[in-house]
N, C-alpha and C positions, 0 to 999 in steps of 0.2 A: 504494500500500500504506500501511496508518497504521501512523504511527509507534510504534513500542516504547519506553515512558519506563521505564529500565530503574536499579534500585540497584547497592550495591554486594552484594548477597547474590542477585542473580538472576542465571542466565546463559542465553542464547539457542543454541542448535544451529541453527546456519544451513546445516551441512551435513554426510555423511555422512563422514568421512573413510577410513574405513576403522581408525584409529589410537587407541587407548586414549586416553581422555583423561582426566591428569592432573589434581590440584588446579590452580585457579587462583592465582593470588599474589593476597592482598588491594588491590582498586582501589576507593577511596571516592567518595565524591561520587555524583549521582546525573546522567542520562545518555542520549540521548533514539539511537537506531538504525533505522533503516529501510533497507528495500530500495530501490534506484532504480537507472538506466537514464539512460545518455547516449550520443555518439556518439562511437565516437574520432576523432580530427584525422585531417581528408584528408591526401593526400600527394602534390609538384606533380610535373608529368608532366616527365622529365630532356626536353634539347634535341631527343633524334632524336624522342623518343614526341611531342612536340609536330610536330615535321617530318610525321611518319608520319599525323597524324591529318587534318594539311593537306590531306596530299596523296589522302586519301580524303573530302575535301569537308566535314573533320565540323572541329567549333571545339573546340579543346586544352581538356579539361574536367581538374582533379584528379582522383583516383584518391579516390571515397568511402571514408569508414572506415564500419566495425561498428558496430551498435548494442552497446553493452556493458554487462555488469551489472555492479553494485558495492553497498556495504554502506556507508554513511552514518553517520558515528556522530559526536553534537557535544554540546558541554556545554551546560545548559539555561540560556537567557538570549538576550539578542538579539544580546548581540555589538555589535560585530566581531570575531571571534575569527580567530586566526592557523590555516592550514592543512596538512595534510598529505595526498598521495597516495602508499598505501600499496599497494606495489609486490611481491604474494609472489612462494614459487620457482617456477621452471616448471611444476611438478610441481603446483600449485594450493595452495586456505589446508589450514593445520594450524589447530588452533582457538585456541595463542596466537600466530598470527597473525592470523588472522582476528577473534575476539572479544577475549581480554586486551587485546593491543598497543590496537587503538583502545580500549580503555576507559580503558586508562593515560593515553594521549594526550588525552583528554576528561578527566578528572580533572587532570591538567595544563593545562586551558584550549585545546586543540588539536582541531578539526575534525576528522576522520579521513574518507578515501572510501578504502575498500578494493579496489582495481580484480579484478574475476575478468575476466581476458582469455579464461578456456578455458570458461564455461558457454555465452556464447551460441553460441560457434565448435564445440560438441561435438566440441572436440579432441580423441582418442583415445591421441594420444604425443604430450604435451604438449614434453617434452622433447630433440624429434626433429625438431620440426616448425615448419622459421624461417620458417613464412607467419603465426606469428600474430604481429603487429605491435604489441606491447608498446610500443614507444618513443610511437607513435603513439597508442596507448591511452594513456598518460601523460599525453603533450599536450591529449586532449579532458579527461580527468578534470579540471587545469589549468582549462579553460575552463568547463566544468561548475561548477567549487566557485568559481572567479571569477563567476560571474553568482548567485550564491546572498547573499539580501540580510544573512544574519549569518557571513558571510565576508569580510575584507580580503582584497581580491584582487593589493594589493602586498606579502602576508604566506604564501606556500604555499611548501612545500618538498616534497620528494621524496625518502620513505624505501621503499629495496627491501632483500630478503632475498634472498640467496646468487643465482642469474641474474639476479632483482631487484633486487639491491644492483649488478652489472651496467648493470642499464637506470639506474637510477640515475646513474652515472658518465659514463654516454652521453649523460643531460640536463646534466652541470655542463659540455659541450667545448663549446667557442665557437661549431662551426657547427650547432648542435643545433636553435634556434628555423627557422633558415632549409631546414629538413630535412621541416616540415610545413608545410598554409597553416595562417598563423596572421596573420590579417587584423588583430587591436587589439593585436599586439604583446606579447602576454601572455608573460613570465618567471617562472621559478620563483626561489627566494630562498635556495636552502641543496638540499643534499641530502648522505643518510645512506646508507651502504650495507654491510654485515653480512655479511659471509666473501663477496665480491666477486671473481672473477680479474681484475685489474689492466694485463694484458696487455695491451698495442696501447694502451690510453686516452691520450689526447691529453697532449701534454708541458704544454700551457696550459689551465687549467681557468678558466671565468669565473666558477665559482659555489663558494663557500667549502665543502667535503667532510670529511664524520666517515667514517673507515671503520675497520670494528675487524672481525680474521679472526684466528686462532685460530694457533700456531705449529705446533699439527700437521695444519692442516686438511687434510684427504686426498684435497679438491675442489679447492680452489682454492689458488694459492701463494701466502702470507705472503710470500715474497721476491718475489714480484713488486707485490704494495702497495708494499714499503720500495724496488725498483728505481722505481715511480713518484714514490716523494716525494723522492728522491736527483736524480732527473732534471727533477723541475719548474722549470718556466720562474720566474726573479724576478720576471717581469711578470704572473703569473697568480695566482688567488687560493685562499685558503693551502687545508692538506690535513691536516688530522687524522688523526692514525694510530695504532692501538692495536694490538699484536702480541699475543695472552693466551700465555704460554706453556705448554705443556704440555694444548692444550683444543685440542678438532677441532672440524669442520663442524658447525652447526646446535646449538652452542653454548646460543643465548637459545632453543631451544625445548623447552619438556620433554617435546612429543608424541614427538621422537626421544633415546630415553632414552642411547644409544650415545652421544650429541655432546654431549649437553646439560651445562652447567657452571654451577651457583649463584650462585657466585663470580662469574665472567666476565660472565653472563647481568645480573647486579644491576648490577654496576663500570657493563656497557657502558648501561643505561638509564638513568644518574645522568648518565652522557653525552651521551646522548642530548636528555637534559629540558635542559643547559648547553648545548649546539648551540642547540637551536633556541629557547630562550629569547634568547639572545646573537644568534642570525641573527635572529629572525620577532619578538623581544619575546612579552609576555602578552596576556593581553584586554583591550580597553578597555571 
């Protein structure tokens, strides 16, 4: 597909949402978006499926991922620009997820690949349904923007939204790389995650976490962020934590007008631009 070199006064519909869309917040610079296609990270077969396949004569293959589609969006120049895979809710993009967010991040000097896990898999309940393999998709996206020649591929991190901001937290726990094949060793370098449940996540994180949720979110529990950062391991690396008080779920998005907080939504992407400036550095 060619590319869309897009301003700050145009905006793309990439998709139907069903949801009124709001202004967008002003993003300058100018901005180049295209459609693409990669595969998600296989996944290795546990001990017995290895046994099991022995013993029916065939040789232990990984578990192929999906071809998956995503939405590419990078600031114009050759780079190397530092990266993000950008991780929505279950529930698929709103359009400032989808379009805003990567615009901001390219106006900030950040690559953007917006993973859609549910087009190719014509998932129906998105929400419902734990065969689609998001962690996994994550990992290929990673490999995808690692082989892309105006990408530092020692510079990607990993921002999800609300189950997103989830998968997210799932990539900063230690045994995470060794969950997919990932043959060149590929790491992500930070990750962000946005009214997140915190529950079960691992007491040791290897990858430095921004996570900002809302005091009244009515998804997920703000006291379970702060039982995570209470319990972190000293040996693990650090955890950003922002509680907004008085704001619920879905806060930064103005598609859902019920959650949405100005305030909050502004604070939490002045944090976001300091994360990952501070983790991934600018452009060179």
């Amino acid at each position: 597909m060619r590319p869309l070199i897009l301003g700050a006064m145009l905006c793309v519909a990439f998709a139907n949402t069903g949801l009124a869309q709001p202004a967008a917040p002003p993003v300058t610079g100018a901005f180049i978006t295209e459609k693409v296609a990669f595969d998600s990270a296989s996944r290795p077969l546990g001990r017995l499926q290895q046994r099991q396949a022995r013993e029916r004569g065939e040789d232990p293959k990984p578990t192929p991922g999906d071809r998956i589609e995503a939405y590419l969006t990078r600031p114009q120049g050759n780079g190397p620009f530092p990266a993000v895979v950008l991780l929505p809710r279950c529930n698929g993009f709103t359009p400032s997820v989808q379009e805003t967010m990567p615009q901001r991040l390219a106006s900030w000097g950040f690559v953007t690949l917006a993973v859609d896990s549910l087009a190719t898999r014509n998932v129906q309940d998105p929400c419902a349904n734990a065969a689609v393999d998001r962690f996994a998709d994550a990992y290929g996206g990673l490999s995808y923007l690692a082989h892309l020649p105006f990408v530092d591929r020692s510079r990607i991190a990993a921002l999800g939204i609300a189950n997103g901001g989830r998968i997210a937290l799932a990539l900063a726990e230690a045994q995470g790389s060794a969950m997919v094949v990932n043959p060149e060793k590929l790491t992500f370098k930070a990750a962000v995650a946005y009214y997140p449940e915190c529950a079960n996540v691992s007491d040791k994180l290897v990858l430095p976490v921004l996570i900002m949720i809302g005091r009244d979110d009515q998804w997920a529990r703000a006291r379970s962020c702060e039982e995570l950062l209470a319990r972190r391991a000293s040996d693990g690396a650090p955890i950003d934590l922002t509680v907004y008080p008085d704001v619920r779920h879905s806060f930064l998005e103005p598609d859902y007008m019920a959650g949405y907080n100005e305030t909050a939504a502004e604070d939490s992407l002045r944090q976001v631009r300091a994360f990952l400036t501070q983790n991934l550095g600018g452009s060179r």
